[in-house]
PyMOL Python script that loads the backbone (N, CA, C, O; Angstrom):
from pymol import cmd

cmd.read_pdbstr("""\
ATOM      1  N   UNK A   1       0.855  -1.176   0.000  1.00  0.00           N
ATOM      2  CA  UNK A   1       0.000   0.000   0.000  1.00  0.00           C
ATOM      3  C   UNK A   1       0.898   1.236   0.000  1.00  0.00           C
ATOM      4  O   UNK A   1       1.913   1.235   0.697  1.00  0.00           O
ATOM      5  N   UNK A   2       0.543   2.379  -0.814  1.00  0.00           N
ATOM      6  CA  UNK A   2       1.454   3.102  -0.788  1.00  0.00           C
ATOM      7  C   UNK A   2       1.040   4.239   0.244  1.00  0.00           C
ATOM      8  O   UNK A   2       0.162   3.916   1.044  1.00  0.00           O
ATOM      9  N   UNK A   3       1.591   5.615   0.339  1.00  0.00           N
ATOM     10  CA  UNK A   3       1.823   6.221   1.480  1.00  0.00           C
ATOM     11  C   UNK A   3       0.881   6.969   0.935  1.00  0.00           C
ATOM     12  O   UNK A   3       1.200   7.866   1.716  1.00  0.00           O
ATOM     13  N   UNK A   4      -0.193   7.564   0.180  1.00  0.00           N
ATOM     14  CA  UNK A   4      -1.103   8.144  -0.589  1.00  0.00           C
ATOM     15  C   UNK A   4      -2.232   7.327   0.549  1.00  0.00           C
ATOM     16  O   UNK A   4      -2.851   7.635   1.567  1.00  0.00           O
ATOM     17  N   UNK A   5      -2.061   6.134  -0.312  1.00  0.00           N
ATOM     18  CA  UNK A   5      -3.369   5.639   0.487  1.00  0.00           C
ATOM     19  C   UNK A   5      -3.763   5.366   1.839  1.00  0.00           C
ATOM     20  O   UNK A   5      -4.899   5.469   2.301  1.00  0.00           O
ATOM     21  N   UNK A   6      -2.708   5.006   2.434  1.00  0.00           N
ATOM     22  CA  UNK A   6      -2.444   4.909   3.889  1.00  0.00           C
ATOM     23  C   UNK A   6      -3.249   6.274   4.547  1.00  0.00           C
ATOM     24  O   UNK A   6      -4.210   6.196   5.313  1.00  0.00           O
ATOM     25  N   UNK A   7      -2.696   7.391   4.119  1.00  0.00           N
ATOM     26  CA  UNK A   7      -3.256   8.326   4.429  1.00  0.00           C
ATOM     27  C   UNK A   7      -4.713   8.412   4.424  1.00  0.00           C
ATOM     28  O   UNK A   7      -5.402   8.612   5.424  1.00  0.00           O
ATOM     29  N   UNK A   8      -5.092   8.266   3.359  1.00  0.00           N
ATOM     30  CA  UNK A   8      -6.763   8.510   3.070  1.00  0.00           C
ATOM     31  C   UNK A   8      -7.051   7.927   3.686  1.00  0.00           C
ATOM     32  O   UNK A   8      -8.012   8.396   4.296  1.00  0.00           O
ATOM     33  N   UNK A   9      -6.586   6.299   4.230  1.00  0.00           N
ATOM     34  CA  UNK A   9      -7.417   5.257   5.301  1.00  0.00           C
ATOM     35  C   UNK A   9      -7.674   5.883   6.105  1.00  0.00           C
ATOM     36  O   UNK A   9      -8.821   6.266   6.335  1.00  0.00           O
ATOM     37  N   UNK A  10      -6.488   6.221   6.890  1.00  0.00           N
ATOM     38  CA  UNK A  10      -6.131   6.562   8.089  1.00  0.00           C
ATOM     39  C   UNK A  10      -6.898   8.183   8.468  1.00  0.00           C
ATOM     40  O   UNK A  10      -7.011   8.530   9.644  1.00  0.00           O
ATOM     41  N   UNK A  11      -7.240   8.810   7.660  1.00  0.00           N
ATOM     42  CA  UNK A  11      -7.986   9.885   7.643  1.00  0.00           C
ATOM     43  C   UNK A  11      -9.370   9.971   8.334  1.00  0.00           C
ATOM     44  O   UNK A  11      -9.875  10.394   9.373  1.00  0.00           O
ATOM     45  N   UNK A  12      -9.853   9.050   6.669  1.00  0.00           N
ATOM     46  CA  UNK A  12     -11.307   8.002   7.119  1.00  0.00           C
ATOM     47  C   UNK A  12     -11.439   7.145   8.181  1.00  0.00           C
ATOM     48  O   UNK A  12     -12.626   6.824   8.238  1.00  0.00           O
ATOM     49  N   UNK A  13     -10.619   6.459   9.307  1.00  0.00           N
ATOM     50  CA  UNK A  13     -10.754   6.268  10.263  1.00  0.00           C
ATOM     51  C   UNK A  13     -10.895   7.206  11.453  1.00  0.00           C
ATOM     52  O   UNK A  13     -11.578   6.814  12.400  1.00  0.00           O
ATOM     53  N   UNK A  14     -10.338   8.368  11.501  1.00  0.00           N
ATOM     54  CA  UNK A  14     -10.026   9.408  12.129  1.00  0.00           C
ATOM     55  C   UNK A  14     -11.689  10.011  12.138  1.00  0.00           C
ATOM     56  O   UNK A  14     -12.438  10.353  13.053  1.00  0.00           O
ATOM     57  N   UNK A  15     -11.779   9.973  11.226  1.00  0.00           N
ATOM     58  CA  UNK A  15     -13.131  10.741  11.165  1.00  0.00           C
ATOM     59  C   UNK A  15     -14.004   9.927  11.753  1.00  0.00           C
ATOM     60  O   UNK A  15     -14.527  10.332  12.791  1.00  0.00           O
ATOM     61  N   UNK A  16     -14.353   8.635  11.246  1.00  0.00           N
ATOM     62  CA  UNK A  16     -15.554   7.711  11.765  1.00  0.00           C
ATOM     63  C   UNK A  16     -15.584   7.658  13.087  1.00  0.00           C
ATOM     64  O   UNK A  16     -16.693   7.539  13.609  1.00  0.00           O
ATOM     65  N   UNK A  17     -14.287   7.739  14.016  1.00  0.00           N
ATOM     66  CA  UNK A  17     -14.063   7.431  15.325  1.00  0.00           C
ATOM     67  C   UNK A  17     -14.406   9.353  15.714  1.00  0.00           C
ATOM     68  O   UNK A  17     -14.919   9.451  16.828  1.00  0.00           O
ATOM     69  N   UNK A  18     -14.284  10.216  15.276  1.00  0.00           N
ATOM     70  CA  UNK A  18     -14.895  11.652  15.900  1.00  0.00           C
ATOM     71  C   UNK A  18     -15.861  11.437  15.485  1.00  0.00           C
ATOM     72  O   UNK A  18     -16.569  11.987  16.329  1.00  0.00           O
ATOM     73  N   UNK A  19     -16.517  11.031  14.783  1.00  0.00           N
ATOM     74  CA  UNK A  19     -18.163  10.967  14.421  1.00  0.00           C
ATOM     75  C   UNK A  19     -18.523  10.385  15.174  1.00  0.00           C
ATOM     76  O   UNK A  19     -19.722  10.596  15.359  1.00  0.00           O
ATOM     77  N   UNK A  20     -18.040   9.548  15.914  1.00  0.00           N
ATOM     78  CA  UNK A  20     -19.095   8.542  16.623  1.00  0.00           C
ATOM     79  C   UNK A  20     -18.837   8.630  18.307  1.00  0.00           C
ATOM     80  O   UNK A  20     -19.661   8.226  19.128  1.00  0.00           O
ATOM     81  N   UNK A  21     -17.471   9.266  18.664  1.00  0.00           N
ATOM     82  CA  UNK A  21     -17.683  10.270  19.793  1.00  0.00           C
ATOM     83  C   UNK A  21     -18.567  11.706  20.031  1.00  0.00           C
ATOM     84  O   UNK A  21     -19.111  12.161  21.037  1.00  0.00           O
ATOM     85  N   UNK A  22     -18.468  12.139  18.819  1.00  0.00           N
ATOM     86  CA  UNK A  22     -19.601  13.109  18.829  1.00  0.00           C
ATOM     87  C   UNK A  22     -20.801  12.940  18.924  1.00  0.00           C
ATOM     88  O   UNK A  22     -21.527  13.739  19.517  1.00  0.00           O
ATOM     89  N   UNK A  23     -21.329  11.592  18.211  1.00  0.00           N
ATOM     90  CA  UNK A  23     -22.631  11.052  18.377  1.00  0.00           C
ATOM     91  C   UNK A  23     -22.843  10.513  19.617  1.00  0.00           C
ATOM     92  O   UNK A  23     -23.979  10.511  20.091  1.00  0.00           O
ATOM     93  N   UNK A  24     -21.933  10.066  20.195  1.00  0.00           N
ATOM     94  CA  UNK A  24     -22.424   9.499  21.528  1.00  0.00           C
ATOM     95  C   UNK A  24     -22.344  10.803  22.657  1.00  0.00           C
ATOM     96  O   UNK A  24     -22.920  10.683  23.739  1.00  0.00           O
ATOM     97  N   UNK A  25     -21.702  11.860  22.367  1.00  0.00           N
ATOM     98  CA  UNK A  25     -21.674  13.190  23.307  1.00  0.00           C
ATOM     99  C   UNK A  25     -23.012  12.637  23.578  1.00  0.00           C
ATOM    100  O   UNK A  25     -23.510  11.974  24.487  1.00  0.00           O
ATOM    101  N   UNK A  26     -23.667  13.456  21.779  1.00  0.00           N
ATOM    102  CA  UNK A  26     -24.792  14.001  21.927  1.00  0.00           C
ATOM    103  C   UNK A  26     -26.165  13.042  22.470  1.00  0.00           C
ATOM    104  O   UNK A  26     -27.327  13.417  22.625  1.00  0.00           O
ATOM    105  N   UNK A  27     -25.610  11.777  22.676  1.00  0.00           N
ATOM    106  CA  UNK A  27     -26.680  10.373  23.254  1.00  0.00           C
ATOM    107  C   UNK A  27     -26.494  10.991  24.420  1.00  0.00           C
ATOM    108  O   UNK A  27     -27.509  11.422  24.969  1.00  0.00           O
ATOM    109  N   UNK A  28     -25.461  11.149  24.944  1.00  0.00           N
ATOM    110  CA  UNK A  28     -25.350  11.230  26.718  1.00  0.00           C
ATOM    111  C   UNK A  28     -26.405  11.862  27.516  1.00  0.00           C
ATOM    112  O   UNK A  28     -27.191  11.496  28.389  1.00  0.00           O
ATOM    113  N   UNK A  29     -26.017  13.400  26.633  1.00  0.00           N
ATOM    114  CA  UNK A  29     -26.890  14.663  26.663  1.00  0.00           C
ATOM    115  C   UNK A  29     -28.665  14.205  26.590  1.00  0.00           C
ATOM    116  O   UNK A  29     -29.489  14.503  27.456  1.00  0.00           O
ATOM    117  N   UNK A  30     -28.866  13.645  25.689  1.00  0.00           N
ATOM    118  CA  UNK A  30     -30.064  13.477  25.374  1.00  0.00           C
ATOM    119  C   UNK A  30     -30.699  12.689  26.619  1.00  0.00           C
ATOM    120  O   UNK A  30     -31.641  13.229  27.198  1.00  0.00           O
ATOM    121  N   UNK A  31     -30.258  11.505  27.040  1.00  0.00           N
ATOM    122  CA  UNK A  31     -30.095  10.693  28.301  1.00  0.00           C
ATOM    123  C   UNK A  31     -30.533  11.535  29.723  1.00  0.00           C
ATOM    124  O   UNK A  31     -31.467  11.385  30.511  1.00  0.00           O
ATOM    125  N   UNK A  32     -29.747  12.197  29.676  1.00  0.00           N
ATOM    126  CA  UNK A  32     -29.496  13.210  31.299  1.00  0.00           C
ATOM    127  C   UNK A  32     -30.624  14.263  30.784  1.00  0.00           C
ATOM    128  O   UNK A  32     -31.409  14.732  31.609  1.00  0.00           O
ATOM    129  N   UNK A  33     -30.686  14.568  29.643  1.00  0.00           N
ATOM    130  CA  UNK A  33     -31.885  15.645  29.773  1.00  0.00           C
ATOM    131  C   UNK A  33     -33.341  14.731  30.488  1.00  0.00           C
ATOM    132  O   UNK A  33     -34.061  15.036  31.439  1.00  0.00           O
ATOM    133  N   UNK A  34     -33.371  13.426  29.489  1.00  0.00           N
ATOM    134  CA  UNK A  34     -34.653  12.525  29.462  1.00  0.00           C
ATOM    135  C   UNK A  34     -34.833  12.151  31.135  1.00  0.00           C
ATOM    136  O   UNK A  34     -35.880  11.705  31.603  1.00  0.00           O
ATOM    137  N   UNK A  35     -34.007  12.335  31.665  1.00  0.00           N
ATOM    138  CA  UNK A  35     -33.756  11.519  33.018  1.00  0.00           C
ATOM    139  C   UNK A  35     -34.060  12.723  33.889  1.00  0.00           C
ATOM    140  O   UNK A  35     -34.767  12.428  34.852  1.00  0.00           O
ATOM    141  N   UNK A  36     -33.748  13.880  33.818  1.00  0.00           N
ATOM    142  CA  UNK A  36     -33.869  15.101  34.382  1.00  0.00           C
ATOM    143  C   UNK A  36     -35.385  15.118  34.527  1.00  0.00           C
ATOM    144  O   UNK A  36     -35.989  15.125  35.600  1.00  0.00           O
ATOM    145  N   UNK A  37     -35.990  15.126  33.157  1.00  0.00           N
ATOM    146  CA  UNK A  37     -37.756  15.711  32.838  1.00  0.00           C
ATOM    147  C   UNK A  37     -38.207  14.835  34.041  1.00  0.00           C
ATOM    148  O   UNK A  37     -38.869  15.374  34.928  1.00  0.00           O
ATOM    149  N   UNK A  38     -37.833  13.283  34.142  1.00  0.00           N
ATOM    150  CA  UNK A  38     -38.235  12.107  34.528  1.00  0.00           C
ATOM    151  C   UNK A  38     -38.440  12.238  36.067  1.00  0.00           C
ATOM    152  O   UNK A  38     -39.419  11.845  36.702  1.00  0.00           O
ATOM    153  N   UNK A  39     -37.749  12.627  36.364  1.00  0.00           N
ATOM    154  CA  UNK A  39     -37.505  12.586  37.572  1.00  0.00           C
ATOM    155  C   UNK A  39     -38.583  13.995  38.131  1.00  0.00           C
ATOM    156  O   UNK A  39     -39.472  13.878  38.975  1.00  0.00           O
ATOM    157  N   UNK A  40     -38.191  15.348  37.373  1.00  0.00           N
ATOM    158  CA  UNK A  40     -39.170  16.179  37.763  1.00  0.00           C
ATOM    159  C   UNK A  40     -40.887  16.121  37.572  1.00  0.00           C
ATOM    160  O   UNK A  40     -41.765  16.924  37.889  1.00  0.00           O
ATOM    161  N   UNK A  41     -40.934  14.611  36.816  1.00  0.00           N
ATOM    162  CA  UNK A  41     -42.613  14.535  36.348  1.00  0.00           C
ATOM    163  C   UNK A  41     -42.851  13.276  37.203  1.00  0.00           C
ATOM    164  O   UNK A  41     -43.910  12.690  36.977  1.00  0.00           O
ATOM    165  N   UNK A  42     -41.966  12.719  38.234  1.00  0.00           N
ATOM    166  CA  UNK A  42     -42.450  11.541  39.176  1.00  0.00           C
ATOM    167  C   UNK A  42     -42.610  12.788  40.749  1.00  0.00           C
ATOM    168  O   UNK A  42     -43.453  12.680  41.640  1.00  0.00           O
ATOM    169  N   UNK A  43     -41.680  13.715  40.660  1.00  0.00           N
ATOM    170  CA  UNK A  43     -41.864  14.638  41.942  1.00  0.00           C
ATOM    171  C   UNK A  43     -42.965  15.529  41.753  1.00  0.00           C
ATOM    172  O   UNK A  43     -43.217  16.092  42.818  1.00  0.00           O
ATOM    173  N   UNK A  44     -43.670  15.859  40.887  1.00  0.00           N
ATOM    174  CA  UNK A  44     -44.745  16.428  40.761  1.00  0.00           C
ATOM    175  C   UNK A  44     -46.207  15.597  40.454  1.00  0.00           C
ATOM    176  O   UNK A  44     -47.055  15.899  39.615  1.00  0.00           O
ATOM    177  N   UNK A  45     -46.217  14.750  41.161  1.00  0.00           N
ATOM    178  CA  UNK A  45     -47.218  13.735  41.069  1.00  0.00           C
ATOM    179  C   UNK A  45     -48.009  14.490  42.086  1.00  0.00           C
ATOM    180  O   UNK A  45     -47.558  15.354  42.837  1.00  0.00           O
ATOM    181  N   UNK A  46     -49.565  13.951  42.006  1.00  0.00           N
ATOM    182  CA  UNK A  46     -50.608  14.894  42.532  1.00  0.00           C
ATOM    183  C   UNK A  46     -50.438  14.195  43.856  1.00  0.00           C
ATOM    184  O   UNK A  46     -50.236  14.966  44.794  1.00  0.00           O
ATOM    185  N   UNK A  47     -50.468  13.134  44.095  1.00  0.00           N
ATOM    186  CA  UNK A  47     -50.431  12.346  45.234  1.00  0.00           C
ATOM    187  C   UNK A  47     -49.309  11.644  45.776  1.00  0.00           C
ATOM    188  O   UNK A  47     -48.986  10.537  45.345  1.00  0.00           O
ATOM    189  N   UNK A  48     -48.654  12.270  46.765  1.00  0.00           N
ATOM    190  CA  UNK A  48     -47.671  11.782  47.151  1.00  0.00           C
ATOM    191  C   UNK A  48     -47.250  10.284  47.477  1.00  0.00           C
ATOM    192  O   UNK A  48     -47.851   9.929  48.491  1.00  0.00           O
ATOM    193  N   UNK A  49     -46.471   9.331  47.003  1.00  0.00           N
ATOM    194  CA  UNK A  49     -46.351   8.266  47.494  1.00  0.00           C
ATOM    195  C   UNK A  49     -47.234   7.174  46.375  1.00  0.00           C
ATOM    196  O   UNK A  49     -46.696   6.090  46.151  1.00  0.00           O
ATOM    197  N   UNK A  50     -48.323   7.424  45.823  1.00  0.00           N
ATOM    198  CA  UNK A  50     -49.255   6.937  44.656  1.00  0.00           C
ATOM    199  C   UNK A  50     -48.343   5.760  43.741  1.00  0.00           C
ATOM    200  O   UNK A  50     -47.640   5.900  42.740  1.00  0.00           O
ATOM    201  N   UNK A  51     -48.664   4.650  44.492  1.00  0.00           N
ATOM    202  CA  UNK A  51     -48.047   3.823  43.719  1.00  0.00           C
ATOM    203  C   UNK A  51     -46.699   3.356  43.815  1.00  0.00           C
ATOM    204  O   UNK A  51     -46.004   2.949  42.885  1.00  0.00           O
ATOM    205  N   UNK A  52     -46.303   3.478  45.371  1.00  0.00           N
ATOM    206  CA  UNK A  52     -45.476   2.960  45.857  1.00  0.00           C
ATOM    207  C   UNK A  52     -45.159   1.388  46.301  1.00  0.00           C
ATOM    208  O   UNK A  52     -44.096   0.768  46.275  1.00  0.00           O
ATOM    209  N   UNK A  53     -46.359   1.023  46.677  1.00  0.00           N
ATOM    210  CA  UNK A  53     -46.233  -0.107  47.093  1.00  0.00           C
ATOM    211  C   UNK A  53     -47.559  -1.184  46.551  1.00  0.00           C
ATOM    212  O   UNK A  53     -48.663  -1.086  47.087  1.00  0.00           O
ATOM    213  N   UNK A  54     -47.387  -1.858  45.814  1.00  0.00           N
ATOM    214  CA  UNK A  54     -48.235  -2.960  45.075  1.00  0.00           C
ATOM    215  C   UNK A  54     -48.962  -4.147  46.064  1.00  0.00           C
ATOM    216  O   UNK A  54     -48.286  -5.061  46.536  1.00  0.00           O
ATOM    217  N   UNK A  55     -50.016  -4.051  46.245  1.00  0.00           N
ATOM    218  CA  UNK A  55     -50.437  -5.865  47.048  1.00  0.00           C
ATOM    219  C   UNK A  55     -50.348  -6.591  46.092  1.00  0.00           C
ATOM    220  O   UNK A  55     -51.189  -6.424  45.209  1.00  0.00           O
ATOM    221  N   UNK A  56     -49.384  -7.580  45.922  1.00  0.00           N
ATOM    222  CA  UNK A  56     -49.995  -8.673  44.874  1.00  0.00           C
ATOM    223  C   UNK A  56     -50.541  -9.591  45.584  1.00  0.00           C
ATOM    224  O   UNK A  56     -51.140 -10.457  44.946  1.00  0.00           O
ATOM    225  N   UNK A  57     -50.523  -9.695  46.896  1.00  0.00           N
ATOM    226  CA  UNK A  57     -51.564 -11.215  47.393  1.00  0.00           C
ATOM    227  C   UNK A  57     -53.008 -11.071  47.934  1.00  0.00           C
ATOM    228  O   UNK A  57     -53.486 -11.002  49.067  1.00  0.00           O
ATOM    229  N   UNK A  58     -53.542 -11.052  46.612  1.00  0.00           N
ATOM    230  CA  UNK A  58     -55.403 -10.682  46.239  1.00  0.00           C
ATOM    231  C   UNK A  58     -56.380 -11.653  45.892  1.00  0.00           C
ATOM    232  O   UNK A  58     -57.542 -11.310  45.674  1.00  0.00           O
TER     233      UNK A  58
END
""", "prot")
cmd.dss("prot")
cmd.show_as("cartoon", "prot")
cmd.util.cbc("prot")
cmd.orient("prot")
């Protein structure tokens, strides 16, 4: 392989691997936002405690 191409590989690897750290930034982010809402829409429940504890022996 000559030193032309090596390069271009090695380029195109470079990139796929920042593309796909960048894509996973932006998963993280998305995650911690989803988890944030989550958490503020279980603390604003009308009834405190609602569904805490299940009987299953009925």
């Amino acid at each position: 392989m000559d030193i032309g191409a090596l390069s271009v590989s090695m380029s195109a690897a470079s990139f796929n691997t920042n593309l796909g750290v960048a894509m996973l930034g932006k998963v993280l982010d998305t995650a911690e936002v989803t988890g944030e809402m989550l958490t503020e829409m279980m603390e604003s429940l009308p009834v405190p405690g609602l569904g805490e504890h299940i009987d299953i022996r009925a």
